[in-house]
C-alpha positions, 0 to 999 in steps of 0.5 A: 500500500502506497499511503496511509490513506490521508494523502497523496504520495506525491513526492514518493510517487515515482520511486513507488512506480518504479518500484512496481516497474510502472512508467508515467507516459506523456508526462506533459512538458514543462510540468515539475515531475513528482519528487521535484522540488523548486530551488526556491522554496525552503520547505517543499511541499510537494503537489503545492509546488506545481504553479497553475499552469503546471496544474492546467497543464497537468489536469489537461493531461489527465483529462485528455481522452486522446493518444497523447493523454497521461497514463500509467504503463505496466513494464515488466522488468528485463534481467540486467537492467 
């Protein structure tokens, strides 16, 4: 399990994909990635760090029924890499 059910992950949230060999597929461009944090905050704060272009861009991504939509992949790990 992910959380404890209060919050979103966001900060942890790739090293947890990662972790389930799954990828985020067209993560829109110029969107701060999950675990990022702006060099000018001094206390980060996760999701609350995107600006809300960042969020337009990224609710878009999420809403998009499109190809180019934002979307998790399942990709079963290769011995050696």
């Amino acid at each position: 399990m992910w959380g404890s059910g209060k919050l979103f992950p966001w900060k942890q949230m790739l090293p947890h994909l990662a972790s389930s060999t799954l990828v985020l597929v067209n993560w829109p461009e110029g969107v701060m990635f999950p675990g990022k944090e702006r060099s000018s905050r001094t206390m980060p704060k996760g999701i609350s760090d995107l600006t809300c272009a960042e969020c337009s861009k990224l609710l878009a991504a999420l809403s998009d029924t499109g190809k180019n939509r934002l979307h998790i992949r399942s990709v079963p790990c290769h011995k050696g890499v």
